[in-house]
C-alpha positions as CSV (number, residue, x, y, z in Angstrom):
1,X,68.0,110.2,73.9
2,X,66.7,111.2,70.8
3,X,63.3,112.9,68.8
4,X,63.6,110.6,66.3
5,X,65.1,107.1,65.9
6,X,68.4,107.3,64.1
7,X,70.6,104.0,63.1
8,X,73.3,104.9,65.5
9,X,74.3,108.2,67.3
10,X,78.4,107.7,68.0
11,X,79.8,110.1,70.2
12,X,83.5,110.0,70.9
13,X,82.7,107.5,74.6
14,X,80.6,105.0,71.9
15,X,83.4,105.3,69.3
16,X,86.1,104.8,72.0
17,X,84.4,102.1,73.5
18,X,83.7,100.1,70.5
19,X,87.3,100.2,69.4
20,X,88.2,98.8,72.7
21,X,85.9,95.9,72.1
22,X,87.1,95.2,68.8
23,X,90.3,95.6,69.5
24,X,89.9,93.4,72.4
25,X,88.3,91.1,69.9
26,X,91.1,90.7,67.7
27,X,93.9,90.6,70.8
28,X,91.8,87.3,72.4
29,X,91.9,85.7,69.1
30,X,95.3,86.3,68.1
31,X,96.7,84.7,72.0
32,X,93.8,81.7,71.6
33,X,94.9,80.8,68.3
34,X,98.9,81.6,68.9
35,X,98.6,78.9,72.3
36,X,97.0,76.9,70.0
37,X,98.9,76.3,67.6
38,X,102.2,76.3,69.7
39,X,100.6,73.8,72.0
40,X,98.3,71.6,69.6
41,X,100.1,72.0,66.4
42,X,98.0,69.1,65.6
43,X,94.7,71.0,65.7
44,X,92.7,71.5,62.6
45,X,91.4,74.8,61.3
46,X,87.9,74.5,61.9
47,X,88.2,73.1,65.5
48,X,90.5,76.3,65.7
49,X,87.5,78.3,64.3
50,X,85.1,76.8,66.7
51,X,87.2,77.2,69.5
52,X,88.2,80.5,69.4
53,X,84.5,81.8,68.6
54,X,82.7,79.8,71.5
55,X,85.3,80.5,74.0
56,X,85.6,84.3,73.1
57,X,81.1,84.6,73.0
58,X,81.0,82.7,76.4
59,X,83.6,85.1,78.2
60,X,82.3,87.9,76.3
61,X,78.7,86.6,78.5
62,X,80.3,86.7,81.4
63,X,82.0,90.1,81.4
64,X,78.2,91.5,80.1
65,X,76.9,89.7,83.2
66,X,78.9,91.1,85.4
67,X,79.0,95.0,84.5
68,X,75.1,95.2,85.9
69,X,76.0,94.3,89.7
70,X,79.7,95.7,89.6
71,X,77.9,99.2,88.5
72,X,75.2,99.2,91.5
73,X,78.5,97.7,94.0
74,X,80.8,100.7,92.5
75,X,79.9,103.7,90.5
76,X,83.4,103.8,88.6
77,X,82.2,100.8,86.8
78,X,78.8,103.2,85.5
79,X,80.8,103.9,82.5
80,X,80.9,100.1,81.3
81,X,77.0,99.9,81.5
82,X,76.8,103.0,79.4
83,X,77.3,101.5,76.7
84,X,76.6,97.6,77.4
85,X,74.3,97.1,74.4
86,X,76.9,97.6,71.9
87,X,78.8,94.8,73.8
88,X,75.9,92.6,73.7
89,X,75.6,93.2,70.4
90,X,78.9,92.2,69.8
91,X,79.0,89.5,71.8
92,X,75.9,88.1,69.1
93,X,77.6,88.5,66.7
94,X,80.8,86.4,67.7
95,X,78.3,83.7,69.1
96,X,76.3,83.6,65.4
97,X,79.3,83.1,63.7
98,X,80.3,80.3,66.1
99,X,76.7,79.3,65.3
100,X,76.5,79.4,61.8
101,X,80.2,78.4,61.4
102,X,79.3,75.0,63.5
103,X,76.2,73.8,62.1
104,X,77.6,74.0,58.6
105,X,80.4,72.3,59.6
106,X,78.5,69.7,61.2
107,X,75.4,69.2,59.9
108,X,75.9,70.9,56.2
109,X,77.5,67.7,54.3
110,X,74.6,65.5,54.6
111,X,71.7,65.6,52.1
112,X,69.3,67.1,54.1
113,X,68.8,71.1,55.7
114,X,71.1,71.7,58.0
115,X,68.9,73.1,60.5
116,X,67.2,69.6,59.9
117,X,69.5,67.7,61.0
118,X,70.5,69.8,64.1
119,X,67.2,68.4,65.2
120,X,67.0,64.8,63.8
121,X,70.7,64.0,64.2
122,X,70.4,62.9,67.8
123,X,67.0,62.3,69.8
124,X,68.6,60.9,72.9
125,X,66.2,63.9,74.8
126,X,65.6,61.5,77.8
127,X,69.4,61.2,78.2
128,X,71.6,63.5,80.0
129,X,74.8,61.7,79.1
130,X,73.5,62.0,75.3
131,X,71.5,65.1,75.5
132,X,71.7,66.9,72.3
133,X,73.7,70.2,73.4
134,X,73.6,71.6,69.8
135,X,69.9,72.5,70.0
136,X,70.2,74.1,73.5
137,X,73.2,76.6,71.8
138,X,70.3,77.1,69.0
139,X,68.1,78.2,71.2
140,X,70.5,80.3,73.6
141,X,71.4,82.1,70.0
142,X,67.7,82.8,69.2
143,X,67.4,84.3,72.6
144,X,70.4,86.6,71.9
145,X,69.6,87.3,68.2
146,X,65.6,88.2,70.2
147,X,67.9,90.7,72.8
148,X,70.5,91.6,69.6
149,X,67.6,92.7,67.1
150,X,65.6,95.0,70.0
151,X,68.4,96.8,71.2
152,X,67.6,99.8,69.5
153,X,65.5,102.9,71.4
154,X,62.9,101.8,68.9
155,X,62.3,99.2,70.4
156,X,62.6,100.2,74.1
157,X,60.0,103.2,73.0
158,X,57.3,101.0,71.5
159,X,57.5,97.8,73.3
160,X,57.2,99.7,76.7
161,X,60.3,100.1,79.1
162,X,58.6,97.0,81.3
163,X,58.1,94.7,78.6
164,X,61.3,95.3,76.8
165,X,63.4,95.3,80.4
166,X,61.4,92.5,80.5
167,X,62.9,90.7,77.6
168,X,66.3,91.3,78.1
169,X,66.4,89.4,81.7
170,X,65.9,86.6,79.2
171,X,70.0,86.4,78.8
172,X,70.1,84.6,82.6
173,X,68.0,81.9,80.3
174,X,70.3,82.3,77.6
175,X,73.1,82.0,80.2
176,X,71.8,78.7,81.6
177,X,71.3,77.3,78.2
178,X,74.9,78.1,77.3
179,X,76.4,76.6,80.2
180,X,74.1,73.2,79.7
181,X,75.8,73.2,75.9
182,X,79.4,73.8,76.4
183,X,79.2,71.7,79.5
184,X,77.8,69.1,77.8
185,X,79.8,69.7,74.3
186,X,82.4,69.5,77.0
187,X,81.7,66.3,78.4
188,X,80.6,64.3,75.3
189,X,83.3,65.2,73.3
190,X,86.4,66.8,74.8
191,X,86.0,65.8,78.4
192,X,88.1,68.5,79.1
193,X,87.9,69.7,83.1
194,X,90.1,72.5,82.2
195,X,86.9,74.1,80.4
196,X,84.3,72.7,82.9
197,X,86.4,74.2,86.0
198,X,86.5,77.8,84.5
199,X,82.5,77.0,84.0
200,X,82.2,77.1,87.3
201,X,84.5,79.9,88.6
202,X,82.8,82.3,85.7
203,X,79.4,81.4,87.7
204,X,80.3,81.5,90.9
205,X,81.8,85.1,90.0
206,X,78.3,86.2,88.5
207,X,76.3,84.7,91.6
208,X,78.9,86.4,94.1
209,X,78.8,89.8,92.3
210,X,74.8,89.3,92.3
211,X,74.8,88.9,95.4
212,X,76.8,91.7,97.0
213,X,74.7,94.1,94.8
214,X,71.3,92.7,96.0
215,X,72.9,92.7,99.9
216,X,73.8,96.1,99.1
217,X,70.3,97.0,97.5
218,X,68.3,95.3,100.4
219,X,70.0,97.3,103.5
220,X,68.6,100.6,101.2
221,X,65.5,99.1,101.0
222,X,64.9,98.2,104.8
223,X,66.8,101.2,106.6
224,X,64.6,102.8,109.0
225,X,63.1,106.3,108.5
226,X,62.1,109.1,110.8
227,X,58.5,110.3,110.3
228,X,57.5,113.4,111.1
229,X,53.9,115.2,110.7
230,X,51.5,114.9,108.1
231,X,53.5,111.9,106.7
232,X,57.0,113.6,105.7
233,X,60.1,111.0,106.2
234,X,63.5,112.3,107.0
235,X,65.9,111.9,104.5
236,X,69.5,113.1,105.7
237,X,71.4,116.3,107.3
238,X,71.9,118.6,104.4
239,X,75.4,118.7,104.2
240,X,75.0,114.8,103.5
241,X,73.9,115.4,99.9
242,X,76.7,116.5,97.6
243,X,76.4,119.3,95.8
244,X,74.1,119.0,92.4
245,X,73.9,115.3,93.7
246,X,70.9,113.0,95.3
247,X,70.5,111.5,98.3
248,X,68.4,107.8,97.2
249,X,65.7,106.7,99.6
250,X,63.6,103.8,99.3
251,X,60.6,104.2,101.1
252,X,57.3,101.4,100.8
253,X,57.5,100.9,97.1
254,X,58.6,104.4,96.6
255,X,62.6,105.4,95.4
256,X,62.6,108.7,95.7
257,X,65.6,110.8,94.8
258,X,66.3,114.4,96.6
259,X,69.1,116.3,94.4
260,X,70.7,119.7,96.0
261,X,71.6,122.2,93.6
262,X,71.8,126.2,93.0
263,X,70.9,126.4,97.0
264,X,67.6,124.7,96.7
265,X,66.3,121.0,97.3
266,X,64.0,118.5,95.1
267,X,62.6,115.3,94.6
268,X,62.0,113.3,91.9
269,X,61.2,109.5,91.1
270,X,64.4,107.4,91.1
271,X,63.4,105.6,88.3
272,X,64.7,106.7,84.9
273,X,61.6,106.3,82.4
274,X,64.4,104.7,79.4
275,X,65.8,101.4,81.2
276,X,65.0,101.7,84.9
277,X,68.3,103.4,85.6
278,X,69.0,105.0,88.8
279,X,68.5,108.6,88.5
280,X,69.4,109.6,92.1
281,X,73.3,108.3,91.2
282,X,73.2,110.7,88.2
283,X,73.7,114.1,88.6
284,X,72.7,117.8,87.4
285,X,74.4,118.8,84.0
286,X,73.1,121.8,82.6
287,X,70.1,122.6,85.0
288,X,69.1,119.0,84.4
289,X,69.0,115.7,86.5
290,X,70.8,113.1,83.8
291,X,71.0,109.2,84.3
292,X,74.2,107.5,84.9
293,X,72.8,104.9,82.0
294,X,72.4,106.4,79.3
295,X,71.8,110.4,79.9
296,X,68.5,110.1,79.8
297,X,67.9,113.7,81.4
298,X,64.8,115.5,83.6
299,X,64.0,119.2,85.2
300,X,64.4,118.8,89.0
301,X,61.5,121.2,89.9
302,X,59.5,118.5,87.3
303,X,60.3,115.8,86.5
304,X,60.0,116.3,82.5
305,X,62.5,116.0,80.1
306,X,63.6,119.5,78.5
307,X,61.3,120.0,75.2
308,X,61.1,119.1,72.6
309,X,61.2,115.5,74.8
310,X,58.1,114.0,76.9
311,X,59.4,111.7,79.2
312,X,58.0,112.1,82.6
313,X,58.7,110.8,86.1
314,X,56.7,111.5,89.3
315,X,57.8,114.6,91.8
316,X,57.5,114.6,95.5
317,X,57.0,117.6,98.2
318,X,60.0,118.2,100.3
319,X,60.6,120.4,103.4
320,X,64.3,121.2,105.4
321,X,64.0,121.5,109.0
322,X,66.9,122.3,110.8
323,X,69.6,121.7,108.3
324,X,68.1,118.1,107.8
325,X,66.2,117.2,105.2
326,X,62.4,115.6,104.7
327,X,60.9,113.9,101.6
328,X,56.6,113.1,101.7
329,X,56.7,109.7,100.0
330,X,53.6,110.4,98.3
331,X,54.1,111.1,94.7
332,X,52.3,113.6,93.0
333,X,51.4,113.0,89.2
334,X,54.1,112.5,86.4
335,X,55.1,115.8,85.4
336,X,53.7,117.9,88.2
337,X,55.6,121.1,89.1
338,X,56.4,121.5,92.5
339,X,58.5,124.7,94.0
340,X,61.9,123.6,95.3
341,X,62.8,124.6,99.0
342,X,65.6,127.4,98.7
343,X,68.5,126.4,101.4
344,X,69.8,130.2,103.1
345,X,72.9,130.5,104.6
């Protein structure tokens, strides 16, 4: 969270994180390429090349894919989603080279454009035996250079949250479209099941995970709420909300999150104004309600970001009866002030 847009802000987490990834990077190349060569000593170096960078881009997909869900099923995995741009934008740039490294190497010799001929070479479009994979890896790549390119808060500031949220659900596309070309690069050239069979585990590990996190998600959604007068909903006994924590309901089309802190009670919208992120699994760091995602951070009593930042989210009225705690799911304005209930005792 920034006032102004700056290149890159590195704090010791992004810094530590990127390392890992690079020096993950290097580690998966060195094994590929070492089993490689021990076990195909015949292979060139540009199959090599290729290999290495598709295999490396596609598992990199996967492991992107799967931080999302494995973050809503457990909260240890939050610190991975922090910071999953800079692995998408890695992952891009592994995939481009792949990309760039493949059409030249293919398609560059001739006497025509190489992009050219990635699209004239083969027009067997009404075959799926001959289907041209190439082009759908071309398009996959635009898609991620589209997600790569926007990444920045820029981006997510003046496209909207919506549309650019939007945007970047366009990598399931780019996943299908990746699976269509190496399946088929696959099929029409290496035949190899090996590849085709770890296809298929990586998906059914992305569709499992995505599931579990929606099953989870849905029994939030549909759990049954007490109403009291005028409209208030019960949320939980008190001593069910950890200390400058939330307690997350989901009520109608409302997600309302009630944080406890400094012996008093208040609720704010669940939804962070940045990416979506859940604010009700963040918690209170200097006075302020901060997002697991990306620290996006709001005034409890509120819901506006600390000056000199203007985010907003919408506040709701909330009332303790008894030691247990009630949340009106009607949300006052973005921004509006309302007094927190004091807890005594």
């Amino acid at each position: 969270m920034s006032v102004g847009y700056k290149p890159v802000l590195w704090n010791r987490q992004k810094r530590m994180y990127d390392f890992v990834i690079l020096g993950a990077i290097l580690v998966y190349c060195v094994i590929f390429i070492g089993l490689n060569v021990v076990y195909h000593p015949e292979i060139a170096p540009s199959t090599l090349i290729i290999r290495t960078t598709a295999t490396l881009a596609v598992l990199m997909l996967h492991i992107i894919l799967c931080i999302g869900p494995l973050a809503r099923i457990d909260r240890r995995f939050l610190p991975l989603l922090y910071n999953r741009r800079h692995l998408g934008v890695s992952m891009f740039l592994v995939a481009a080279f792949h990309g760039i490294f493949s059409l030249f190497w293919f398609h560059g010799s001739g006497n025509v454009n190489p992009l050219f001929s990635l699209f004239t070479s083969n027009l067997q479009y009404h075959s799926f035996v001959d289907f041209p994979f190439q082009t759908l890896g071309f398009v996959a790549l635009l898609i991620l250079f589209m997600m790569a390119a926007s990444s920045h808060d820029f981006w997510l500031k003046n496209l909207d949250p919506k549309v650019w949220k939007t945007l970047h659900m366009l990598v399931y596309w780019a996943y299908a479209l990746v699976i269509m070309h190496v399946m088929l690069g696959a099929y029409q050239m290496e035949q190899s099941p090996v590849l085709s069979s770890m296809l298929g585990v990586g998906l059914m590990v992305i569709i499992t995970l995505h599931l579990v996190a929606g099953f989870k998600e849905g029994r939030k959604d549909h759990q049954r709420h007490q109403f009291i007068e005028n409209g208030f909903v019960k949320v939980a006994a008190l001593d069910e909300i950890p200390e400058n924590r939330a307690k997350i309901v989901h009520i109608g089309k409302e997600s309302i999150a009630v944080f406890k802190y400094d012996h008093k009670l208040s609720a704010i919208s669940n939804i962070c104004k940045h990416q979506n992120g859940p604010l009700g699994e963040g918690k209170i760091v200097d006075g302020c309600i901060t997002c697991p995602w990306h620290g996006y951070q709001y005034l409890p009593h509120n819901g506006s970001s600390p000056p000199p930042f203007t985010e907003k989210v919408a506040t709701y009225q909330v009332l303790l009866i008894d030691q247990v705690v009630y949340v009106d799911p009607k949300p006052f304005p973005e921004g509006t002030a309302v007094e927190p209930v004091m807890i005594y005792g």
